[in-house]
TIKENU-879021 format. One line per 4 residues: their letters; for each residue x negated, y, z of C-alpha. Coordinates in steps of 0.2 Angstrom, whole numbers, padded with zeros to 4 digits. Example, Ala and Ser with C-alpha at 12.3 -4.5 7.8 and 13.67 -1.06 7.14 Angstrom:
<nodes>
AS> -0062,-0022,0039; -0068,-0005,0036 .
</nodes>
This chain:
<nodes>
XXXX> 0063,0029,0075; 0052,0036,0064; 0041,0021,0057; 0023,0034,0053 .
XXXX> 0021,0050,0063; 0005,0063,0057; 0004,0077,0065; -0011,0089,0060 .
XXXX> -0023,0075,0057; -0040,0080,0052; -0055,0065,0046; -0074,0076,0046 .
XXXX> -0087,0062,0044; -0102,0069,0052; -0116,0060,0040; -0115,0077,0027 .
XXXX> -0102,0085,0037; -0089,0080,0023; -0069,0086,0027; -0060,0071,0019 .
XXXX> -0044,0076,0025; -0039,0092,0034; -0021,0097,0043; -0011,0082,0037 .
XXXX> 0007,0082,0041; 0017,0068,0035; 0033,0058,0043; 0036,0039,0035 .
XXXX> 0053,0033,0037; 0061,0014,0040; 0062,0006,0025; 0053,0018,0012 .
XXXX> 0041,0014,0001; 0030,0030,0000; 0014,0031,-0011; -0002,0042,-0009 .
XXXX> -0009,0048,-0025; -0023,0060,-0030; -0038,0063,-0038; -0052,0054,-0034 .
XXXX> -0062,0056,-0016; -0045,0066,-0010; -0044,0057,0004; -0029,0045,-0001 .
XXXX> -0037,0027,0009; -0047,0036,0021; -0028,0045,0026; -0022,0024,0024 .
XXXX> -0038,0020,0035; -0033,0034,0049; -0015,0027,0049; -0019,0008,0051 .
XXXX> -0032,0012,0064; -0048,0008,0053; -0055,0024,0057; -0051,0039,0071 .
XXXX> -0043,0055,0065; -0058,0070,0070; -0040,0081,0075; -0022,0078,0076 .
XXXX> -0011,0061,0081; -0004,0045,0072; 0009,0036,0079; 0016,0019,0073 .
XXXX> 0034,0014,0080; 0031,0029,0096; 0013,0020,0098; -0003,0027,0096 .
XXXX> -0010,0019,0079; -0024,0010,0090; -0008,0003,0101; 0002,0001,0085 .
XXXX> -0015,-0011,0080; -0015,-0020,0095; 0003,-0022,0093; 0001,-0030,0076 .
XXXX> 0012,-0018,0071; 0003,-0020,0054; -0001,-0029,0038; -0015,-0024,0026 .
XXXX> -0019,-0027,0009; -0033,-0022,0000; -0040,-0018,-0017; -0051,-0035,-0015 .
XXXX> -0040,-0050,-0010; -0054,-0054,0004; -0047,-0072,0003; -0059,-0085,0010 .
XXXX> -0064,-0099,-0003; -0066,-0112,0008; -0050,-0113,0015; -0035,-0119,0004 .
XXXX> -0022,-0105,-0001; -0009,-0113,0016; -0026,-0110,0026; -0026,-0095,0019 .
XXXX> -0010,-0086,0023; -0008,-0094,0040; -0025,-0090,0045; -0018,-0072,0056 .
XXXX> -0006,-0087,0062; -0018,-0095,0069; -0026,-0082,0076; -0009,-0075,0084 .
XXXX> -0007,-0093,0094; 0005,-0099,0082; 0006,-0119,0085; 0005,-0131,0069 .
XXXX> 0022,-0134,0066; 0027,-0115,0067; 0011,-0111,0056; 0017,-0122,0043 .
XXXX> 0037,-0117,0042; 0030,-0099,0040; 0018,-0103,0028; 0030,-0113,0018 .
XXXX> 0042,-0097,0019; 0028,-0084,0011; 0023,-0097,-0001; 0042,-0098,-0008 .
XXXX> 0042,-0078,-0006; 0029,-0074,-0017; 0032,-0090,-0028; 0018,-0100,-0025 .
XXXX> 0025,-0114,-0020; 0015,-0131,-0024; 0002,-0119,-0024; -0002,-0124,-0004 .
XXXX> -0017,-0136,-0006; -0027,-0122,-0020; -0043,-0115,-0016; -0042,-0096,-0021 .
XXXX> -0055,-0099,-0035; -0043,-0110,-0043; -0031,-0096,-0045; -0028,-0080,-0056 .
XXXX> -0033,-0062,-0049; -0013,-0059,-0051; -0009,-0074,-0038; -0023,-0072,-0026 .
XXXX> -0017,-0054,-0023; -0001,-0064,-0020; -0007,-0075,-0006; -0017,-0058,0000 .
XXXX> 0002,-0051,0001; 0008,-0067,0008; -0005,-0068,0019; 0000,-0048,0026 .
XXXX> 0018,-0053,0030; 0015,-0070,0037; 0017,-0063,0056; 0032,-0051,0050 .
XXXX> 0023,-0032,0054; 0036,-0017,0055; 0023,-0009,0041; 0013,-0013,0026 .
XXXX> -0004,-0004,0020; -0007,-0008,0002; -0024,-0001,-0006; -0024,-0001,-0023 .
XXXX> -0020,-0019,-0023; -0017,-0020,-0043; -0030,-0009,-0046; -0041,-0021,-0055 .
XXXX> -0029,-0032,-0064; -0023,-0030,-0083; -0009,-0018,-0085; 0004,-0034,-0090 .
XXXX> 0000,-0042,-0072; 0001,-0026,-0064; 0018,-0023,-0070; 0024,-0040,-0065 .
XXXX> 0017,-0040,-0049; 0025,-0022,-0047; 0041,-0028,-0049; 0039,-0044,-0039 .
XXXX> 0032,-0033,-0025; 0047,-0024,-0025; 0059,-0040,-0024; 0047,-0042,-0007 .
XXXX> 0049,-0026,0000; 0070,-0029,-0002; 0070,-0046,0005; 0058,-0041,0021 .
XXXX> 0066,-0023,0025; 0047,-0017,0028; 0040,-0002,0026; 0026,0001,0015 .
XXXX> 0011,0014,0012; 0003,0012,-0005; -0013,0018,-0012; -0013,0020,-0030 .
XXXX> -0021,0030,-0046; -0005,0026,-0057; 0009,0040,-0059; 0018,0027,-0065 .
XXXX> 0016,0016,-0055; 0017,0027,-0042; 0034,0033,-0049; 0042,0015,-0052 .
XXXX> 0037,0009,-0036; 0042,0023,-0022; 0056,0031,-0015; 0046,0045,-0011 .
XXXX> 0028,0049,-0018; 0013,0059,-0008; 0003,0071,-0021; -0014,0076,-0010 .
XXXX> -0023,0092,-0016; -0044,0088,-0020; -0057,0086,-0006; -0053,0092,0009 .
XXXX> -0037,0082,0004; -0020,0089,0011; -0003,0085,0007; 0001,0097,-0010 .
XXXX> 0019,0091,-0010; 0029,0076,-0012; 0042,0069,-0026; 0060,0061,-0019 .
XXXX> 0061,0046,-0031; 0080,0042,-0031; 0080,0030,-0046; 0091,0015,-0044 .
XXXX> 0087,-0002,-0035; 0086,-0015,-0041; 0070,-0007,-0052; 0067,-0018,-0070 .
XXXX> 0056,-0016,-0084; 0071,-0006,-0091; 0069,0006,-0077; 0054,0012,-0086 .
XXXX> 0063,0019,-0101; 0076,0028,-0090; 0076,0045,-0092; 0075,0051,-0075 .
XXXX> 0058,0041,-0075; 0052,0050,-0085; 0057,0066,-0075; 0050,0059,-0060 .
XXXX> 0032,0056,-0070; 0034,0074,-0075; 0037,0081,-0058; 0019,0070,-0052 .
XXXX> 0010,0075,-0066; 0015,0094,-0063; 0010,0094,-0044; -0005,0086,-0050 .
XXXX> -0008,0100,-0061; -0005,0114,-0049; -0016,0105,-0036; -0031,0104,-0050 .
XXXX> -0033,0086,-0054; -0039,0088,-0071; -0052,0094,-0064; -0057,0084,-0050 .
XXXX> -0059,0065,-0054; -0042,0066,-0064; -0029,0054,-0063; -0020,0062,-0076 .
XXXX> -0035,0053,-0089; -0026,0036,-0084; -0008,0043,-0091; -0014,0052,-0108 .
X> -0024,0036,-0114 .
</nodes>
């Protein structure tokens, strides 16, 4: 079953009658890993809003698993993580990740086996009785990720979540994100302003045209898994970057909040 169905989604926001997004098509597979890219204001988190349910599409459908993305939501068919890890201070890093859990009806001991097992999945473990303040922006995006997967949702929404970390964390935390996504057969949809990152992390990436944002093509990425650091000087990634870079071009992203700047510098 397809995992993400768009059909002709359109998102107008009536305050200054602004098209974010206009006749989007898309189908998400089991098991990829597809990024959105773009320039900026193209629409890319409001089309990751209209797919988790944060937003209504002003036209078209979204289904999630067959469901209606609202039915997908009530489901829990979802995880999100966002730029911000929106972790709360005052409970510890366990509290933390177990917290949708709790929420779900989890009782103590199952609570604390799962959390246990996402604290050993994105290797925080000892880590359990930490405040978030105590940590790096690195590993509180790691308990934000932990925190997603704890109830096991058929699809991950990732919003820039390494936007704002330094370029040597962001490629850690790329490939240990990757290690996750094998382990937990999900699905994920991920925001980013990286071609590279975009490239090194996807087996398929989105290219969205400028406000009203529409799907300007998309780029199979069939480089082989496991990815490493050495996956970044293969040849073919660099054909793949070129191939991103190129639909960003044509769609004129130079242009429109470019985020071709981020790849010359």
């Amino acid at each position: 079953m397809t995992v993400v169905a768009i059909s002709g989604v359109t998102k107008t926001f009536p305050k200054g009658h602004v098209t974010a997004l206009q006749e989007i098509d898309l189908q998400i597979e089991p098991g990829e890993f597809v990024s959105l890219i773009g320039p900026s204001g193209c629409g890319k988190s409001t089309l990751l809003r209209v797919i988790g349910d944060l937003t209504a599409p002003s036209a078209g459908t979204v289904e999630v698993n067959g469901k209606s993305a609202h039915h997908a939501r009530l489901d829990h068919d979802y995880g999100m993580v966002f730029q911000d890890s929106v972790l709360f201070d005052w409970r510890t890093v366990a509290k933390n990740i177990g917290l949708p859990l709790e929420m779900l009806g989890f009782d103590r001991s199952r609570r604390k086996q799962r959390v246990d097992e996402m604290l050993q999945l994105v290797e925080l473990q000892g880590f359990g009785d930490h405040h978030p303040w105590q940590l790096s922006g690195g590993m509180q995006m790691r308990v934000a990720i932990a925190r997603a997967l704890a109830f096991e949702p058929a699809l991950l929404l990732m919003d820039e979540p390494f936007g704002a970390l330094d370029e040597m964390t962001r490629e850690r935390l790329n490939i240990e994100l990757l290690d996750i996504w094998r382990r937990m057969s999900s699905t994920i949809v991920f925001v980013t302003h990286s071609i590279s990152e975009a490239v090194f992390l996807s087996t398929k990436v989105v290219v969205m045209s400028p406000r009203p944002g529409r799907v300007a093509g998309t780029v199979d990425i069939d480089l082989p898994q496991p990815r490493s650091g050495d996956t970044r000087e293969d040849p073919r990634f660099f054909q793949k970057v070129t191939e991103v870079r190129e639909l960003l071009r044509g769609v004129g992203a130079d242009e429109h909040g470019s985020v071709l700047a981020e790849e010359r510098a």
